[in-house]
N, C-alpha and C positions, 0 to 999 in steps of 0.2 A: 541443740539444733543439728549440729553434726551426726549425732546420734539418732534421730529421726529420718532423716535423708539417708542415710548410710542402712536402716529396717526398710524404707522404704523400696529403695531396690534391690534389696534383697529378696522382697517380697516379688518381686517384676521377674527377677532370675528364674525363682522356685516355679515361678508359671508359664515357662516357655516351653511352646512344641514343642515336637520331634526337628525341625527343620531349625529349631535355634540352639539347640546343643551345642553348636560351636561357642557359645558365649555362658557355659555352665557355670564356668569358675569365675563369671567376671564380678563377683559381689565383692570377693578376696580385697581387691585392689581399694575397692573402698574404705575399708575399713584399714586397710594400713595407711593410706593415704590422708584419714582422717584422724589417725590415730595422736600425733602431733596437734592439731586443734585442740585436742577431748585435753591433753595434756593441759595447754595453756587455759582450755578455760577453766581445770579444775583449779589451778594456780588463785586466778581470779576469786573464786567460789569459797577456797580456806581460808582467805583475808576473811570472809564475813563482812555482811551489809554495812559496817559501822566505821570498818579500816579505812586509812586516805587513800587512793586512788592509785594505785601501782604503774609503774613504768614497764613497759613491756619489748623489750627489740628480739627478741630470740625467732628463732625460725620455727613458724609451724610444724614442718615438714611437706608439706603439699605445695609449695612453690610460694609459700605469704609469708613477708618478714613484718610479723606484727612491730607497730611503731604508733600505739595508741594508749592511751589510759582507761585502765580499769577499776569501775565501780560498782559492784556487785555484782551482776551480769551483764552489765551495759557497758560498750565501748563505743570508742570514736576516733574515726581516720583522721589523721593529720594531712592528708591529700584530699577527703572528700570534701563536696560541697556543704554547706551546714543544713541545708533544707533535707540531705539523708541521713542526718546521724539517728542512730537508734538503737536500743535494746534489745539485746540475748534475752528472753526468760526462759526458764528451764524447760524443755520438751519441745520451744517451737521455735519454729524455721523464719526471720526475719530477712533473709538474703533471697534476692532472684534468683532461680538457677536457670542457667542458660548449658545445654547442651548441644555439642558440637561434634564432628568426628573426629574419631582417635587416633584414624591414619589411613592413608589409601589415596585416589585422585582429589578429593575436597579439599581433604585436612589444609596444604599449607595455602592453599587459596583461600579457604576458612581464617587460617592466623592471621594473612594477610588483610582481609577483610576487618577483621578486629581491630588491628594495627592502625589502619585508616581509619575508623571510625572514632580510633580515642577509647578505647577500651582496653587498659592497661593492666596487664595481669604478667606473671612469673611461674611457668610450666616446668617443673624440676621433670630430671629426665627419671622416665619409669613408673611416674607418678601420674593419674589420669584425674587428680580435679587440682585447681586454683582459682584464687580467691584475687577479684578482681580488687585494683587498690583506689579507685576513685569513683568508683559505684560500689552501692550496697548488691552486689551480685556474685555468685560463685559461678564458676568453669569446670561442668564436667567432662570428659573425652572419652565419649563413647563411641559401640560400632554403627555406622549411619542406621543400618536397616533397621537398630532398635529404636532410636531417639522418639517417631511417634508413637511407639506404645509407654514409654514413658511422662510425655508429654500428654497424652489424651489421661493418663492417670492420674494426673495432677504431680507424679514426682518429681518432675521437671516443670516449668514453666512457660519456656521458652526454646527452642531448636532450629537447630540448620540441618537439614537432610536432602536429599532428594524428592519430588514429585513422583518417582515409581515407588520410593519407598512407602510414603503415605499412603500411597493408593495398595500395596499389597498388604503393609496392616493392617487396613481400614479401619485405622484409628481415627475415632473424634477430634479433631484440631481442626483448628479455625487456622488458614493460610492467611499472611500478612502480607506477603510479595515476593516475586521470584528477582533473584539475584544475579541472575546474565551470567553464571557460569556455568561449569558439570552438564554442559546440553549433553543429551543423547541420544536416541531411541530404544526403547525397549519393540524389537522385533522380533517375529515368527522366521528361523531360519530353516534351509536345508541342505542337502549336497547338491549345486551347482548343474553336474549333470544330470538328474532327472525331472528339473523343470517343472517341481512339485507348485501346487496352489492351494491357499493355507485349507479349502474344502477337502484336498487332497489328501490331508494331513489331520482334518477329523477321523476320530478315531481309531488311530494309530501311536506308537509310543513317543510321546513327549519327554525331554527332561529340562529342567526351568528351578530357577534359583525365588522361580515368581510363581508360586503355585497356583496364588489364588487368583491373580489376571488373568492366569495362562486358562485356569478351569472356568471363568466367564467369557474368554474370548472364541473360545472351541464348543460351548454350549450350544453357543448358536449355530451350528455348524453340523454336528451330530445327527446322526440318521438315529431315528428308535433304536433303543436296545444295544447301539453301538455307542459308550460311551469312549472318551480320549482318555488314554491312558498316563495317567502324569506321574514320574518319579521326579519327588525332590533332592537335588543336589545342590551343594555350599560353593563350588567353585569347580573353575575347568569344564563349565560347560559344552564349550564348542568341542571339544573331546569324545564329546559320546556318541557320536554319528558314528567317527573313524572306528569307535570301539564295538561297535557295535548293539551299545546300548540302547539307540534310538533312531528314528525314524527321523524325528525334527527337533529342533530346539527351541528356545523363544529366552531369548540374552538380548545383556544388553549391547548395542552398537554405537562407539565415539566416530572413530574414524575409516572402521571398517577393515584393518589392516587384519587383527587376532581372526574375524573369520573368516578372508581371504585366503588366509595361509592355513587354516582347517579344513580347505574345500568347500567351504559354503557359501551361500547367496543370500541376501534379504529378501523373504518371499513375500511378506507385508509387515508394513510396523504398526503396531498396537496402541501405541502411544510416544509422546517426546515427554520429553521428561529433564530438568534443568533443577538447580539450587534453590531453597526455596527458605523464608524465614517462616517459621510455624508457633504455635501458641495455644495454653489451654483455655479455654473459653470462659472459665470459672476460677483461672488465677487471681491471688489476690495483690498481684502486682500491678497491674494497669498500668497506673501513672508511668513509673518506672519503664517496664516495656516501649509505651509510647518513646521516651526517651529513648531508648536502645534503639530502634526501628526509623526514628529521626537522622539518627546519626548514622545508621548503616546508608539508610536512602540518601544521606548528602555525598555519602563518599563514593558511593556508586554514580550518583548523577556529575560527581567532580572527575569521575571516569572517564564519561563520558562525552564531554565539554572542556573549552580553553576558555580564555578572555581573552581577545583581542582589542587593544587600542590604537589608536590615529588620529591625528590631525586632519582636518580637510578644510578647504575652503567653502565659504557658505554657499558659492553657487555650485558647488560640485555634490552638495552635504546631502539632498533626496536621494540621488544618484547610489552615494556610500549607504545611505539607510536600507536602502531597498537588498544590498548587498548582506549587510550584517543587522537583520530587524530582532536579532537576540531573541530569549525567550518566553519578554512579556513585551519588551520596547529598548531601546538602546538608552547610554545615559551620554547626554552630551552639555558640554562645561564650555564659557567662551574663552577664550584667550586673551589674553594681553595687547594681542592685534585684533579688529574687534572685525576683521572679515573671515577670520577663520575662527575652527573650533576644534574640541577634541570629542573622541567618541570611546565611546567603549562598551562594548555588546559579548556576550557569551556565543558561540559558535558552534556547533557540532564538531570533535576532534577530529574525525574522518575528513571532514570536510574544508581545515580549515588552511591547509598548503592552497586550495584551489581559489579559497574567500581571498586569503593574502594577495592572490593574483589580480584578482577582478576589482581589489580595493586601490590597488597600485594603478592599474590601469582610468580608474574613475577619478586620480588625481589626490589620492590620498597619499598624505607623506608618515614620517615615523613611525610604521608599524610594526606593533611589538604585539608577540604572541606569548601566555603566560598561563602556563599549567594552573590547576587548578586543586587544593586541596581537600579541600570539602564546602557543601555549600548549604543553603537553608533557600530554599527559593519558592516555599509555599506548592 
């Protein structure tokens, strides 16, 4: 299985443009990084179908301390659930892959995100996959831009990239939901003093790390015979004005600081663009995914939201309802004193210093406000 995954993107590598050459060598990593699996499952494979079942704790090398028993090519986690146990056979891929990025503004909001959801894996340093220990799923760490050409190939299954990335590959994947962080815009910039407008700026020298957006958004824009002239560059965009290399640029924008201090302005934005989970559409993961996508969406919505509880008295309790109507209906329980009751409703987090007030005020007593770790709420 290792050995398949590991041809597989290598395959991906040998077919990148000119504009991905920065990631020429990145097949290398895999195959040392897998090199330790191929190890242990030959281990497995010289017992032969017939031997009892081997004790395995040794370290793969990619970040997974096997702690399962082996039977011919099949093993089984002693952390996973029993509804995922299953078998290695020779040549095929039985694990999810979920790719992720490898470093830069995502990545630790990416681990984080994982973290939360219960998705338990061990990243050795220097090493770009591991193997998650309570799902049938491996972790690779790759560069964002790549994830949906891998993903639309089927070499990957599963991905977190960005929305501008997708859309400059224009890779086949089916989006599953955007994940509220990495907002940004991808915008048409320029120098500040000349008050350019993006018509202004057809047909003239471009440089963009986005070639393929940048050459559909300027299309329309173009006088006959005067096409926009686009150099691809990797990085340091906002550079190439001062350098001289270009006219305008089209990067991405977080907070606006990097092109403030290039001299340049936002002369229109192309698109926003945010975190996003993605998927090949002819995976044969499904089930699984689903599961993964569950558990990302609770812990994002546990982001989102407290629980707050109170007591109230019954004649005061519409009053409190109308305050905290949660986000199907509130639950409320009687007391011991049969004129009051307790309540307890989900809240929006932004919102809920301000709920606290207006529930204090409506004659609610003991309110307690209570983080939220992850939730399943249909």
């Amino acid at each position: 299985a290792a050995a398949t995954v590991a041809a597989s993107l290598a395959r991906h590598v040998a077919a990148r443009g000119p504009c991905g050459s920065a990631a020429a060598a990145s097949g290398l990593w895999l195959h040392r990084a897998l090199a330790g699996a191929a190890a242990c499952a030959g281990a497995a494979s010289l017992a032969g179908p017939a031997a009892s079942p081997l004790r395995c704790s040794r370290d793969d090398g990619h970040g997974h301390t096997h702690n399962h028993s082996h039977k011919g090519a099949g093993h089984t986690h002693m952390d996973m659930p029993a509804k995922f146990d299953h078998s290695h056979a020779p040549g095929a891929r039985s694990h999810l892959i979920l790719g992720v990025p490898k470093k830069g503004r995502l990545y630790e909001k990416v681990a984080a995100l994982l973290q939360g959801a219960g998705i338990e894996y061990a990243r050795k340093e220097r090493i770009d996959i591991a193997q998650c220990s309570n799902l049938p799923m491996s972790i690779v760490f790759l560069p964002a831009k790549d994830i949906p050409a891998y993903v639309s190939e089927g070499d990957v299954d599963l991905g977190i990239t960005g929305e501008d990335m997708v859309a400059e590959s224009e890779a086949d994947v089916q989006i599953l939901m955007q994940l509220g962080f990495g907002k940004c815009n991808l915008s048409v910039q320029a120098p500040k003093e000349k008050n350019l407008r993006p018509e202004d700026l057809a047909g003239m020298r471009i440089v963009t790390s986005f070639p393929n957006i940048t050459r559909k958004f300027f299309a329309g824009l173009e006088q006959e015979g005067c096409p926009t002239q686009i150099k691809c560059i990797s990085g340091s965009v906002e550079a190439a004005c001062g350098l001289g290399l270009a006219d305008g640029i089209v990067d991405l924008v977080e907070t606006g600081t990097t092109m403030r201090a290039a001299g340049l302005e936002e002369v229109t934005t192309i698109m926003k663009s945010q975190s996003i989970l993605i998927m090949n559409p002819k995976t044969k993961h499904p089930e699984l995914i689903e599961i993964v996508r569950k558990r990302i969406a609770g812990y994002l919505t546990a982001q989102e939201w407290v629980m707050v509880t109170y007591n109230v008295h019954r004649f005061n309790l519409k009053r409190a309802e109308a305050i905290t109507p949660g986000k199907r209906s509130p639950s409320i329980q009687p007391l011991e004193d049969k004129n009051w009751v307790a309540v307890a409703a989900m809240v929006p987090k932004a919102k809920a210093p301000a709920v606290m007030d207006e529930l204090e005020l409506a004659g609610a007593h003991d309110i307690l406000l209570t983080a939220l770790l992850s939730t399943r709420s249909g």
